[in-house]
Structures are given as structure tokens and as C-alpha cells.
C-alpha positions in Angstrom: -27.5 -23.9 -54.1 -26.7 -27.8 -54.6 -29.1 -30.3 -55.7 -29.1 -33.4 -53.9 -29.5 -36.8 -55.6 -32.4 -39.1 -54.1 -33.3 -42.7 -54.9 -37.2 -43.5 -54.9 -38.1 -47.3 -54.2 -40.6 -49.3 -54.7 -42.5 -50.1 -51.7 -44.0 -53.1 -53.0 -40.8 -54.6 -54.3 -38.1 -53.0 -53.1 -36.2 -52.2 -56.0 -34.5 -48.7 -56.4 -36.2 -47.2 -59.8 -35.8 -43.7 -60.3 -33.4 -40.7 -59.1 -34.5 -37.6 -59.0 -33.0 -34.0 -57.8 -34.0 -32.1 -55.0 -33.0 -28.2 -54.0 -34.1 -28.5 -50.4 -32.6 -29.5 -48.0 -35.2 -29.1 -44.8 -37.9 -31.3 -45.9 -39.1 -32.6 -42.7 -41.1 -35.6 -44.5 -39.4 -38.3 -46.9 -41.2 -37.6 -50.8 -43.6 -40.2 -52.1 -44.6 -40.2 -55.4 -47.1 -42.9 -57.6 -44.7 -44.2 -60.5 -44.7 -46.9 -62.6 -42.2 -50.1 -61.4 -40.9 -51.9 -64.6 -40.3 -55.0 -62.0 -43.8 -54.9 -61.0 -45.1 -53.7 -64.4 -47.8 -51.7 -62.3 -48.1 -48.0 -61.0 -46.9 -48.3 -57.3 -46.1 -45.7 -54.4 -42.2 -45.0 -54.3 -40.9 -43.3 -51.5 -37.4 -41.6 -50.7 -34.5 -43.8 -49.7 -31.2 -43.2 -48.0 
């Protein structure tokens, strides 16, 4: 099976941080994750982008 590539961004900025890998494919819900934003320099939500 194929991993798929998927940008997290920050929702309080905007900017795209991190990229992380992802083995499934029929996730209904975009993933949201508490990470720290170097642009920021806080711990803010990130969530899944296009």
C-alpha cells in the first residue's frame, strides 16, 4: 500500500509546517494535531491541507 504525503498548517498563521505520511486513504475527517509553529513560536492546532 502507498503512503500519501499531507501538509499540516497552522490555523493561526497559515503557514504550511510539517508533512507527515499517511496509509489510509478513507479517513472521512481531515487530521488535527497540536504542534509547535516556529512562525508563531507557540504550540498551535495544525490541521490537514490540500
Amino acid at each position: 500500500m502507498r503512503q500519501n504525503k499531507i501538509a499540516l498548517a497552522c490555523t493561526k498563521c497559515g503557514s504550511r509546517n510539517y508533512t507527515v505520511k499517511s496509509g489510509s486513504k478513507y479517513r472521512t475527517e481531515r487530521l488535527e494535531v497540536k504542534k509547535y509553529c516556529k512562525h508563531c513560536n507557540e504550540h498551535t492546532l495544525h490541521k490537514e491541507t490540500k
